[in-house]
N, C-alpha and C positions, 0 to 999 in steps of 0.2 A: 164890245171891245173896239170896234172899227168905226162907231157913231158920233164921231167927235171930229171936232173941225179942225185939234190940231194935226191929226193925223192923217184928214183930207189934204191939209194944204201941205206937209210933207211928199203925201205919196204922189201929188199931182207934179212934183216937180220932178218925177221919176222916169224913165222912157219904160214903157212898160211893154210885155208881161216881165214880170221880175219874182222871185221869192225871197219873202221879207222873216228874216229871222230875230225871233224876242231872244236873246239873249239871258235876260234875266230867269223868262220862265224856265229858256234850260236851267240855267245855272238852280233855280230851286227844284226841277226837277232832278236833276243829279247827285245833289246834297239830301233832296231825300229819299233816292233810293241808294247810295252809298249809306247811308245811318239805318236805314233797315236792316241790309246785306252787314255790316261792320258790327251790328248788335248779336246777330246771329254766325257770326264768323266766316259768312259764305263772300265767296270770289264773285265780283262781275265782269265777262269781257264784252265790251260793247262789240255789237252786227254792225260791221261798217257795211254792210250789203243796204243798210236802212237807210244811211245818209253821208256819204264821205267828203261835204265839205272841208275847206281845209281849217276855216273858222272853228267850224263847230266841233270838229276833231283833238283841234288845239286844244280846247275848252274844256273837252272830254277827259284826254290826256291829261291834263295837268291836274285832273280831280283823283286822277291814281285808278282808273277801268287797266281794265284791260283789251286786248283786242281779238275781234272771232271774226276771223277772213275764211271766205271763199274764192279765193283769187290768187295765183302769185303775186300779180300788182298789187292786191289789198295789204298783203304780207311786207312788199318793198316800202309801201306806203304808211304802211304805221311803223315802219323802223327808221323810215326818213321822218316822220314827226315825231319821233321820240319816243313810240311805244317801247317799253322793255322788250327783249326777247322771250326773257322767259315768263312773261304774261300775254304772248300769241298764242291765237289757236287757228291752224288751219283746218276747214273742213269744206265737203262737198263730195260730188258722186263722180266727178268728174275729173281729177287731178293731172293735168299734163308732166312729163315726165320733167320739162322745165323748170316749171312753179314747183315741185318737192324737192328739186334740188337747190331753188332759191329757197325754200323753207330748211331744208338741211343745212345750208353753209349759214346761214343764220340765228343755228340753233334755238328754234321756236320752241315754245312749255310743251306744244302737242300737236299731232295730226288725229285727225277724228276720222277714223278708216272706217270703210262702207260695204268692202267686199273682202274676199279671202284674193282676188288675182290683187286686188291695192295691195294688200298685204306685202304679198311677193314684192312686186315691182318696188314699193316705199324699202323692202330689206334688201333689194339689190342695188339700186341706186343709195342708198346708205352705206355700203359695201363701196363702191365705186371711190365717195368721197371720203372716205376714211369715218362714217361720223356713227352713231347710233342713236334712230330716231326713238322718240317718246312717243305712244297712242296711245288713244283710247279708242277700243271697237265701239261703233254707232250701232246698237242693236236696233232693231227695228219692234216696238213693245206692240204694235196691235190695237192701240188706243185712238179712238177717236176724238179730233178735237173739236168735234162740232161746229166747225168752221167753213168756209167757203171750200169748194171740191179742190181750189187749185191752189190751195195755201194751207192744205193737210197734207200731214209728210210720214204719220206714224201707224198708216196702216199697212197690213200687207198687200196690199194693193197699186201701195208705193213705191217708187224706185228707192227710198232714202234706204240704207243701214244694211244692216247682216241679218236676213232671217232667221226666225228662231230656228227650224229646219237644219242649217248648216253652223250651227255654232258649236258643234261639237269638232268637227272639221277646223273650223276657223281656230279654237283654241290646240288644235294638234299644231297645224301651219306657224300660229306664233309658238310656240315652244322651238321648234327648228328653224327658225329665223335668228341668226347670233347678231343681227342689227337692228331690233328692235326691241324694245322696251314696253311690254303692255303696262302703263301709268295705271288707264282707268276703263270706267267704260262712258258712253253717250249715248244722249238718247233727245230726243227732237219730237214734237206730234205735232206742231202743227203754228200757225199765227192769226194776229188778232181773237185768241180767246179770254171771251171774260166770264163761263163758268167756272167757278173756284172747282168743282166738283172734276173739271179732267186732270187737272192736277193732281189732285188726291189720287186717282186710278191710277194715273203717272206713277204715281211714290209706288203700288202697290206693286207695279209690272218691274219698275228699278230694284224693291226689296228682293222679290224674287229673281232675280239674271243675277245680282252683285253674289246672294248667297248659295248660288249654284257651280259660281266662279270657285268663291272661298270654299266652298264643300268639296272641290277637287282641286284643294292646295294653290289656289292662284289669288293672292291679294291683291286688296282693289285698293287704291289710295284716291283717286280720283274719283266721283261720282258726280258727272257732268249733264244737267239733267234740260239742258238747252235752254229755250226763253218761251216768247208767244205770247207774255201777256198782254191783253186789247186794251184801248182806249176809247174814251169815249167819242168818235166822232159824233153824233146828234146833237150833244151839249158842251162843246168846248170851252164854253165859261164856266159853264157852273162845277164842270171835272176838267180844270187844266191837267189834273197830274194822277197818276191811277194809285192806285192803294196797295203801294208797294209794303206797308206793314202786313196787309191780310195776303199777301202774295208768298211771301217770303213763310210768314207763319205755316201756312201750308208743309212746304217741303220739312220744316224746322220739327213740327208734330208727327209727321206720317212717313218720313224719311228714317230710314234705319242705317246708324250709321255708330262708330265707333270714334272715340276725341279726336283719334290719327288722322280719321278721314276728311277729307276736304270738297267741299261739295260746291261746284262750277256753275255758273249759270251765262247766258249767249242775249242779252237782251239790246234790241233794238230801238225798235217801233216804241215801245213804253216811253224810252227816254228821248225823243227827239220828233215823236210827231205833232204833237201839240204848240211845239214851238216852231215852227213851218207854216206861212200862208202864201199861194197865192194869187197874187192881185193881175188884174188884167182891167183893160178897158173896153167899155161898149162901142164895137165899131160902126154897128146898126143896129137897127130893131125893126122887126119887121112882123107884119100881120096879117093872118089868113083866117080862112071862115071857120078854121078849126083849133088854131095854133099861135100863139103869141112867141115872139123867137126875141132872144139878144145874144147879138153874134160877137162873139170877144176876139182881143188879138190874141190868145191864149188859148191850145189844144191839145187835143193828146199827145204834142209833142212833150208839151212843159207836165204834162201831169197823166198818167198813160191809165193807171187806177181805175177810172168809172168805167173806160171800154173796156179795159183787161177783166177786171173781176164785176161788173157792175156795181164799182163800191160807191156807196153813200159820203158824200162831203157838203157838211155846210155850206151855201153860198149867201152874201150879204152885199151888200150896195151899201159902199162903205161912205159916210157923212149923211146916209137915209134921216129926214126931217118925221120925228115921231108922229104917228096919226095918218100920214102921210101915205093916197091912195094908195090900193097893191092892185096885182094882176099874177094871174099863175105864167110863166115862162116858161118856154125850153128854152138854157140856156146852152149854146152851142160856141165850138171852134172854128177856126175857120179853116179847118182840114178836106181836104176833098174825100171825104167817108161819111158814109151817112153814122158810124158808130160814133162819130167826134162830138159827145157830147157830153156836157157835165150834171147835166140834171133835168126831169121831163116836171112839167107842173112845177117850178117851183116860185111860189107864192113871194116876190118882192115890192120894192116899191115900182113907182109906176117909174121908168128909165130910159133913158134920151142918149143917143151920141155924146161920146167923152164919158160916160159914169165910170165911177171905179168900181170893181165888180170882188170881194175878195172873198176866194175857196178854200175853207180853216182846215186843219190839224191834216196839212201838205210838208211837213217837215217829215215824215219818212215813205220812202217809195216816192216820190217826188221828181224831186232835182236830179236824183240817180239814174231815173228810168229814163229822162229828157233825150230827144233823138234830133237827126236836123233832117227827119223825112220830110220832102215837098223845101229841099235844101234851107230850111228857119236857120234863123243866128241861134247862136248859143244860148242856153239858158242865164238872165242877168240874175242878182242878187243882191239883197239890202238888209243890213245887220241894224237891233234898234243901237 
């Protein structure tokens, strides 16, 4: 993608590190997981926790998502860009008593409650302002998502949701709440998963909580069954966009669910990683008896990912001349942390001061996570 020289002489006139967003690839990424979701009737509210440009936002919004904040700011923020109200979803384990009364005077579609004390507090602050919130309890299903330890959320082991344990309690709690409204229920395991197979277990843990509700007279109208599907970082060309048909099929076969029911989904990462890169430049290169290093202006300030979770991203040497020696690299930031790094061994061309260095499918968890520790500028940015 990046081996072309009109795209050299573009990004070289850039002050870098910056992250450069394709535009177009969202825009077909959106249109084809809106026409999956739209064939099967199901709701999407985009994770602005994945990317809250105000660009790519806009973008979003006007394709008709909806929004799934964990923030009160995320919540002010897609109502100042035009999100509907009643296509928000606030959730998290953490809710300041602030943020739910901005999500109350704003009458949001939902809160996605986690605990029986939320409970309360969301029915007394709803009490306060005159209003009565809409939830869905977050159960906690016990499903593994096969994923990285710090980006699985749906075991018991996790802080997410309401164990199974106290859901008999939890269902007493809301019945004596006269400000709250149980919609649905929720449910989250985990991100970046590309076994189709947790998803299925998914449906089986949802079947069972929804018909356990309805078997003691509580209908469920909402069945919110969160996001998490992965991308391909290793081949971002050859998989720009993930397979939101066999994604969606899933819930559509193994979901048990009635015409009335309406079934939600929280997707991020899927729609807005691939279209994120990136670019930095070789500040030095430098060589030792054991070690080939290219030091970029770009580190885990701009992209926090490979230290946090030691995730895997693409890196390219973007106008690389085909045939063109290689050498394995660490590529490194220039943070004063020996973890500031983006990649160990990784096989490029051979690269000199000034190269442009570009790290793919940094459109989510990205730009978000960017800090200004060791006082950096702000994160820039380039739309194509």
């Amino acid at each position: 993608m990046f081996n072309n020289n009109t795209i050299l002489e573009r990004f070289a006139q850039q002050e870098t590190p910056f992250y450069y967003y394709d535009l177009q690839l969202l825009e077909e990424t959106l249109t084809q997981a809106k026409a999956a979701a739209d064939k099967r009737n199901f709701h999407i509210h985009y994770a602005l926790k994945a990317n809250f440009n105000d660009r790519v936002l806009a973008i979003i919004q006007e394709k008709g998502f909806g929004a799934d904040c964990v923030s009160g700011n995320e919540v002010q923020k897609s109502i100042d860009l035009g999100f509907p109200a009643d296509k928000i979803t606030f959730a998290g384990v953490g809710k300041a008593d602030k943020e739910i009364i901005t999500a109350l005077k704003h009458r949001i579609f939902a809160f996605n409650v986690e605990s029986i004390q939320e409970l309360e507090v969301i029915n007394a602050l709803a009490a306060e302002v005159g209003e009565t919130a809409n939830i869905s309890l977050r159960i906690n299903p016990n499903v593994d998502a096969h994923t990285h330890h710090y980006i699985t959320t749906g075991l018991d082991e996790n802080k997410f949701g309401v164990p199974n344990s106290e859901l008999e309690k939890a269902a007493a709690v809301i019945g004596n709440c006269a400000h709250i409204n149980l919609l649905g229920l929720h449910f989250h395991v985990g991100s970046q998963i590309t076994d189709m197979n947790v998803f299925k277990s998914l449906c089986v843990k949802v079947n069972e909580w929804k018909n356990w509700f309805e078997e003691r007279g509580t209908y469920i109208k909402v069945i919110n069954v969160g996001g998490g599907l992965g991308v391909d970082y290793q081949n971002p060309d050859a998989n720009p966009i993930p397979d939101f048909e066999a994604y969606f099929d899933i819930f559509d076969k193994f979901l048990e669910r009635n015409a009335q029911q309406e079934v939600h989904f929280e997707l991020g990462r899927a729609l807005v990683a691939q279209a994120g890169t990136l670019v930095s430049k070789v500040l030095y290169t430098k060589s030792g008896a054991k070690k080939n290093f290219l030091i970029l202006d770009a580190g885990m300030t701009e992209l926090m990912r490979p230290m946090l979770y030691q995730a895997y991203h693409k890196i390219e040497k973007i106008g690389a001349d085909v045939g063109a020696k290689e050498l394995n690299y660490d590529v490194v930031g220039p943070i004063c942390e020996s973890s500031d790094c983006f990649g160990k061994e990784v096989p490029l061309p051979q690269s000199q001061r000034g190269d442009l260095i570009a790290i793919r499918t940094a459109g989510a968890y990205g730009e978000v996570m960017a800090s200004r520790y060791n006082l950096r500028e702000e994160v820039r940015y380039v739309f194509s």
